[in-house]
N, C-alpha and C positions, 0 to 999 in steps of 0.2 A: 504494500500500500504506500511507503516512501516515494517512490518512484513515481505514482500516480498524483500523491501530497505537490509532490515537486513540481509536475507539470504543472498542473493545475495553480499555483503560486508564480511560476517564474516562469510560464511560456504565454504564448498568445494562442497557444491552442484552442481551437473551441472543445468544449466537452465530445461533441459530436466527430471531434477529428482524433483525438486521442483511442480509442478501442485499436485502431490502425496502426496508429504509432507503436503502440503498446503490447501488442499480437492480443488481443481479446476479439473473440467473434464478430461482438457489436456492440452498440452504445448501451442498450439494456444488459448484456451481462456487466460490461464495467462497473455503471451505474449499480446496479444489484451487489456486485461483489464490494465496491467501496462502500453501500451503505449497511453491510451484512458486516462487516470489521470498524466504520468508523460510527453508525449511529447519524448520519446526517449524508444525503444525498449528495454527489461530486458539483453541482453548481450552486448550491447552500453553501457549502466548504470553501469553493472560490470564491463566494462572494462575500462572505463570512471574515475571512482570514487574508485578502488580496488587498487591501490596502490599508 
C-alpha cells in the first residue's frame, strides 16, 4: 500500500490511471484493495492528505 500512498501524494496521476501503473486489473480492485488495508477510499486519501 506504500507504493500506492506515494503515488497518490507525489504524482499527478489520476486515481483512474494508476491500476496501470501499478499492474492491478483495474481501478475497482485498487480502489477495493486500498480501502480493504487503509479504511478510507484512494481519492478521500489524496484529497485528504495532498496538500
Amino acid at each position: 500500500m506504500n507504493i500506492i500512498e506515494q503515488r497518490l501524494l507525489y504524482s499527478e496521476y489520476s486515481v483512474q490511471q494508476l491500476p496501470d501503473d501499478l499492474d492491478f486489473s483495474d481501478k475497482r480492485h485498487l480502489s477495493g484493495q486500498f480501502k480493504k488495508h487503509k479504511e478510507i477510499t484512494a481519492a478521500a486519501f489524496r484529497k485528504q492528505f495532498k496538500n
